[in-house]
C-alpha positions in Angstrom: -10.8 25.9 -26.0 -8.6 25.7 -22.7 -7.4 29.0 -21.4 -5.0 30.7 -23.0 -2.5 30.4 -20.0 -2.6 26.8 -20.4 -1.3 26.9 -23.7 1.7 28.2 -22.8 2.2 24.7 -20.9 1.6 22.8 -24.1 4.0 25.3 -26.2 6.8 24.1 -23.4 5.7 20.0 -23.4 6.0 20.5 -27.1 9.3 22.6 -27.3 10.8 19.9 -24.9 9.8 16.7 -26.7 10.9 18.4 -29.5 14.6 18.6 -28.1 13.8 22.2 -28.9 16.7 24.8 -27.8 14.1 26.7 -26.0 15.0 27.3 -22.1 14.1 30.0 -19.3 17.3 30.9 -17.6 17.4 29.9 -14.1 17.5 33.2 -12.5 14.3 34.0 -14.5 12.1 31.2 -13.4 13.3 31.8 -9.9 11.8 35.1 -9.9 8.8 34.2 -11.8 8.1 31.7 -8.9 8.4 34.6 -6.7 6.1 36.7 -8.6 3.6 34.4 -8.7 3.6 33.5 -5.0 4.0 37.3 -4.3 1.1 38.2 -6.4 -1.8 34.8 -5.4 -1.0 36.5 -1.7 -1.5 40.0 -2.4 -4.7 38.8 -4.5 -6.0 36.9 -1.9 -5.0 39.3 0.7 -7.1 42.2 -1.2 -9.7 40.1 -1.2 -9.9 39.4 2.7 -9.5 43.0 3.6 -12.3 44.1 5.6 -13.6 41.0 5.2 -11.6 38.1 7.7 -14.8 37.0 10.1 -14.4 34.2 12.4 -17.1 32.2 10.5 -13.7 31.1 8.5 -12.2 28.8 11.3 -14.7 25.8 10.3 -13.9 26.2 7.0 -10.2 26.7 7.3 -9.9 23.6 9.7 -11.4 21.4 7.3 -9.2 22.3 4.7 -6.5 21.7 7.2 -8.3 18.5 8.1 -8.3 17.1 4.4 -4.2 18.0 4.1 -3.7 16.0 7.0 -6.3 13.2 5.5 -4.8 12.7 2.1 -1.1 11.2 3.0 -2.9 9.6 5.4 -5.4 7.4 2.9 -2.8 7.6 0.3 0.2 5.8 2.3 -1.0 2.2 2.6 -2.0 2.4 -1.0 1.9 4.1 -2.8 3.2 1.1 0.0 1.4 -1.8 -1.1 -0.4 -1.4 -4.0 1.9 0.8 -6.1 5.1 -0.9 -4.2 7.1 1.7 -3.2 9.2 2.0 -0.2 8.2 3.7 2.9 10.5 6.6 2.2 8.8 7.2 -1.4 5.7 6.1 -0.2 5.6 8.7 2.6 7.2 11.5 0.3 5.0 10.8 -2.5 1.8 10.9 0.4 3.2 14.2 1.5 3.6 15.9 -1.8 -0.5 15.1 -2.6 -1.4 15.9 0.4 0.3 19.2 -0.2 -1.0 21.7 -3.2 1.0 22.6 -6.1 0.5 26.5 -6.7 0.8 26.7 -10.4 -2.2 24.8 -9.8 -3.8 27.1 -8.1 -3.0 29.7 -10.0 -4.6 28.6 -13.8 -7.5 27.5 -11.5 -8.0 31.1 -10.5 -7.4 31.9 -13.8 -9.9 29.8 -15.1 -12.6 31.0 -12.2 -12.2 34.5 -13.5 -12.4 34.1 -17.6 -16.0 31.8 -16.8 -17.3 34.2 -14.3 -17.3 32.5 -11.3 -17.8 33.6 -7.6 -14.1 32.6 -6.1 -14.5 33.6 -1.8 -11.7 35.9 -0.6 -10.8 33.3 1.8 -9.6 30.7 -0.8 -5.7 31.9 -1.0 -5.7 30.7 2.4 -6.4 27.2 1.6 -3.1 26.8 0.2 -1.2 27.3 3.6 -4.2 25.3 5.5 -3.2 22.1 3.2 0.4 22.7 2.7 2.0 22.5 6.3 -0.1 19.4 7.8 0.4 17.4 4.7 4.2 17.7 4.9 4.3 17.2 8.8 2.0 14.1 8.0 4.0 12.6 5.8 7.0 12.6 8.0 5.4 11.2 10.6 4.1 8.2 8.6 7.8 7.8 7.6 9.1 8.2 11.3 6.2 5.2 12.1 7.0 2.6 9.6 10.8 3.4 8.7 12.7 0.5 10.5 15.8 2.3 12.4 18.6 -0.1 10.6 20.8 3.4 9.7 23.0 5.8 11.9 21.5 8.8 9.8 19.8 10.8 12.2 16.8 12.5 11.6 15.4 16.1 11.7 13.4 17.2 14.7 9.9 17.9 14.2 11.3 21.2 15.1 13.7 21.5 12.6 10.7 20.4 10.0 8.2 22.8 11.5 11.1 25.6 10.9 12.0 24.3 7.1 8.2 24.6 5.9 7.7 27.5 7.8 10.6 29.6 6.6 10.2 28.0 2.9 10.2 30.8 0.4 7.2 30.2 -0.7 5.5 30.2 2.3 6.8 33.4 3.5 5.9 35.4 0.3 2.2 33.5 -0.1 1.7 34.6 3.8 3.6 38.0 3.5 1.4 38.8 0.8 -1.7 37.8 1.9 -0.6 39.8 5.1 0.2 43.0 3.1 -3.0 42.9 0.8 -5.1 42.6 3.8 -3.7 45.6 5.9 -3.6 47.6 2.9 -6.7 46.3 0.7 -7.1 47.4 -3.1 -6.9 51.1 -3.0 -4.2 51.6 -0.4 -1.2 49.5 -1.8 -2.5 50.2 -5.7 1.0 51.9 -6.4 2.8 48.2 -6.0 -0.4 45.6 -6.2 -2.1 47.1 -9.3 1.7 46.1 -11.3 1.6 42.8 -10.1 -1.9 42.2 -10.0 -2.4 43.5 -14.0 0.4 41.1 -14.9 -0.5 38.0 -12.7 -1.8 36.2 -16.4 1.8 37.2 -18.1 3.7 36.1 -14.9 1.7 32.9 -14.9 1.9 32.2 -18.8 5.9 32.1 -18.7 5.8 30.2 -15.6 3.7 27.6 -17.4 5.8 28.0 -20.4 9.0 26.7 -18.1 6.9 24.3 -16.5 6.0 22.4 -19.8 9.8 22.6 -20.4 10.3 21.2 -17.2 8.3 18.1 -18.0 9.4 17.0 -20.8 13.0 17.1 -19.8 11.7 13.6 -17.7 9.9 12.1 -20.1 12.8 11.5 -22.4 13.1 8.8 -22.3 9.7 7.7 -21.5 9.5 6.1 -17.7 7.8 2.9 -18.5 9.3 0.9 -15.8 7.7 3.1 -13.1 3.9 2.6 -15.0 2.0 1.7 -11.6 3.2 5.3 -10.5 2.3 7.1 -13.9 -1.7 5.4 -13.6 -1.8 6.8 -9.9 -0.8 10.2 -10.7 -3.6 10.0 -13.1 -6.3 8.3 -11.4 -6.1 10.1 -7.9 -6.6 13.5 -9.2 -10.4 13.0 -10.4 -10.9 10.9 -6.9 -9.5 14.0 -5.3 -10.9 16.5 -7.2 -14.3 15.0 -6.6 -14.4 14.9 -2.3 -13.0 18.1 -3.1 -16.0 19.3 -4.9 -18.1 17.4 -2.5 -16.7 19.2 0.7 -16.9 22.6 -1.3 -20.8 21.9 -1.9 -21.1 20.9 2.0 -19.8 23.9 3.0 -21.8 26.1 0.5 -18.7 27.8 -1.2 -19.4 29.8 -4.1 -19.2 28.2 -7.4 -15.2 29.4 -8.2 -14.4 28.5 -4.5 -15.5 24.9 -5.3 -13.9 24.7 -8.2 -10.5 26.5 -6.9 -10.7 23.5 -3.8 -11.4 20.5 -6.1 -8.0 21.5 -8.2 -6.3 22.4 -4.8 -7.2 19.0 -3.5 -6.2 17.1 -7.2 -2.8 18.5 -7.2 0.6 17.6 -6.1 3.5 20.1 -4.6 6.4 20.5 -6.7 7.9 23.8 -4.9 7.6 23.5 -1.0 7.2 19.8 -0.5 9.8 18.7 -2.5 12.1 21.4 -0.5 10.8 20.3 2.8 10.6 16.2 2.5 14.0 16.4 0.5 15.7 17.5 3.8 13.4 15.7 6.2 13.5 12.0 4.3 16.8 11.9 2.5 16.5 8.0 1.7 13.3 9.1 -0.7 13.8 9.7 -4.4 12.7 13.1 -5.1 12.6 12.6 -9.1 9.6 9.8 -8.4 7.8 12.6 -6.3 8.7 14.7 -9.5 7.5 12.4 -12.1 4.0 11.4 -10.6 3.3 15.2 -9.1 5.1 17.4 -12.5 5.3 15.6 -15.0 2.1 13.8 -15.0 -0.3 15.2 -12.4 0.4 18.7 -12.7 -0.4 18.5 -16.7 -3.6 16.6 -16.0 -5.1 19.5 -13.9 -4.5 21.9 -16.2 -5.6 20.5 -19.6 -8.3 18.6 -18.4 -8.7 18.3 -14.8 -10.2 22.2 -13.5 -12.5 21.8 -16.4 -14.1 18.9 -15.0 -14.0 19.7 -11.7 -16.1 22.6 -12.9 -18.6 20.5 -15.0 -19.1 18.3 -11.9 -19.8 21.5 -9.6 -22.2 22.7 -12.3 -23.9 18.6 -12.4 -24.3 18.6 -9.0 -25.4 22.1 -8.7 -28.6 21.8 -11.1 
């Protein structure tokens, strides 16, 4: 049976297909996003404390390396295979080269209920694919985007300082900075609250999430079909380099599992935030319907349980 946190997704899909009055007030879900960045750093953050060792930096380069990779491969492919234009094609690049953090956090999830060995260092993987894949993407866009428009464009700068300063980052980064300076036992009068609840916090977040997806699938997009079959092709492609590297660099069992997912999803909290600012001629709803509404559900029904069958296949 999938883990009970997934569920929660499927109860929202459900409740929206349904037309179901169900909704999580907007205030709510905001903080629940919070909460769950908050709580993946302070997690990780534990984790690392006492234990940072320069050993990382191969590692943590690259990860770095593959988020600055995947637009890269993906581009030509959105541009002239799926037909989109640069704009969308460069967003879309961006947002898979990018991780999605609800991702991240049922594959944690799922690590922990089988057991599995997950690497203190693996919370830091989401910051070492997030910011190259966005900076990426709008070069690719700056390269190929014919200058016809007046519209000028954000500084590399001004991008740097958007992803940087995103809300996401600073709590993922904040946390991970506060868990490692203070470590398990130290901070236990604020972590062990948010650390105790991190499946609750999660489970509602799906819950909306679920919602969230089914609001754009009514009615279904079937004009946009080449986009739907990418967003549910590249994942397993993805997932699979990603449990290739992890086996190259000898992670632990969960850390290869936790990368593969990392490396199948798609951003649908910073990037969209970032690339909706930087590239306003791209449609953020396509970005929203291949990365939420069709990647995102992928990972966590089916994809982070295969990613883990492949680790054990290739491991025996």
């Amino acid at each position: 049976m999938p883990d009970i946190v997934v569920m929660f997704f499927v109860l929202g899909l459900l409740a929206g297909l349904l037309r179901s009055d169900l909704a999580i007030p907007k205030a709510t879900y905001e903080t629940l996003s919070l909460l769950l960045m908050l709580t993946i750093g302070l997690k990780g953050g534990m984790v690392l404390h006492g234990n940072l060792e320069w050993r990382l930096l191969p590692e943590m380069a690259t990860v770095a390396a593959l988020g600055a990779l995947i637009p890269l491969t993906l581009y030509p492919f959105l541009k002239h295979v799926i037909g989109l234009s640069v704009a969308n094609s460069a967003s879309i690049a961006a947002h898979y080269g990018s991780v999605s953090a609800g991702t991240f956090a049922v594959a944690l999830a799922f690590a922990e209920s089988q057991n599995l060995m997950v690497g203190p260092e693996v919370t830091l993987y989401l910051v070492m694919l997030e910011l190259p894949a966005i900076i990426v993407g709008l070069l690719l866009f700056r390269r190929f985007e014919t200058q016809g428009g007046t519209q000028k464009q954000p500084s590399l700068k001004a991008l740097w300082h958007e992803t940087l300063t995103n809300k996401s980052v600073i709590l993922l980064v904040g946390g991970v900075v506060i868990g490692m300076m203070y470590g398990t036992q130290q901070g236990s009068q604020v972590t062990s609250l948010l650390t105790s609840s991190f499946k609750v916090v999660l489970a509602l977040f799906l819950l909306e999430m679920g919602i969230t997806a089914a609001r754009t699938l009514r009615p279904m997009p079937w004009h946009q079909w080449r986009l739907v079959l990418f967003a549910l092709t590249v994942p397993s492609i993805l997932g699979s380099i990603g449990v290739f590297v992890g086996m190259m660099l000898g992670l632990e069992q969960g850390s290869i599992v936790v990368l593969a997912a990392l490396l199948a999803s798609a951003s649908y909290i910073a990037a969209p935030a970032a690339i909706k600012a930087a590239i306003p001629q791209a449609d953020i709803g396509l970005a929203m319907l291949s990365s939420l509404e069709t990647t995102f559900p992928f990972n966590v029904i089916i994809g982070i349980g295969l990613y883990h069958q492949m680790t054990l296949f290739f491991a025996s």
